[in-house]
C-alpha positions in Angstrom: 6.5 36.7 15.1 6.1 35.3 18.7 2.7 33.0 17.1 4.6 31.6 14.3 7.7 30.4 16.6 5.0 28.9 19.1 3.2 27.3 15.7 5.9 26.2 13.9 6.7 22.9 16.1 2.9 21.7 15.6 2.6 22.3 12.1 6.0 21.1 11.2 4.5 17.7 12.7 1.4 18.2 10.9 3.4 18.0 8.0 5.2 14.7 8.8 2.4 13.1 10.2 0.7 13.8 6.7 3.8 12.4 4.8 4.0 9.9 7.2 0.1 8.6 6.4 0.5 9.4 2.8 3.4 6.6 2.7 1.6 4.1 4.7 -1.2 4.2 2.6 1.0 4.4 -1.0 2.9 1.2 0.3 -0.5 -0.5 1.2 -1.8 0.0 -2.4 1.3 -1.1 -3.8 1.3 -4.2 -1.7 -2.7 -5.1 -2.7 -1.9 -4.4 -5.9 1.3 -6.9 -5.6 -0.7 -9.6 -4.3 -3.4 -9.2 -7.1 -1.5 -9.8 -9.8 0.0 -12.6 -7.6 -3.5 -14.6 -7.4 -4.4 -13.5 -10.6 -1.2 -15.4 -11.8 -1.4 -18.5 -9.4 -5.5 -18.8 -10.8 -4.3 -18.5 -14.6 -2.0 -21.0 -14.2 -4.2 -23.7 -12.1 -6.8 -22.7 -14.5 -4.3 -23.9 -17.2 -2.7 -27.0 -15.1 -4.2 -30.5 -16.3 -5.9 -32.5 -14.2 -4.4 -35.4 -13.0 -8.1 -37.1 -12.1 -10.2 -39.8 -13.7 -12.1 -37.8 -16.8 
């Protein structure tokens, strides 16, 4: 019993520092993906813009 108090404290940070990294990187997909659709949109609609030029 005297091995899992003295374990405990580091695997109970194991365990945050896991969750911790897991939301880091779940925000940082969510964020490319964000900014993705973002150019995707802002290149449809300069794709679709008329020129203002000499044809």
């Amino acid at each position: 019993m005297e091995y899992l108090a003295a374990l405990l404290p580091s695997a109970g940070l194991a365990v945050l520092f896991v969750l911790l990294m897991r939301s880091i990187l779940h925000a940082d997909r969510r964020e490319r993906a964000a900014a993705a659709r973002v150019r995707a949109e802002r290149r449809a609609s300069a794709e679709s813009a008329p020129t203002d030029g000499p044809s």
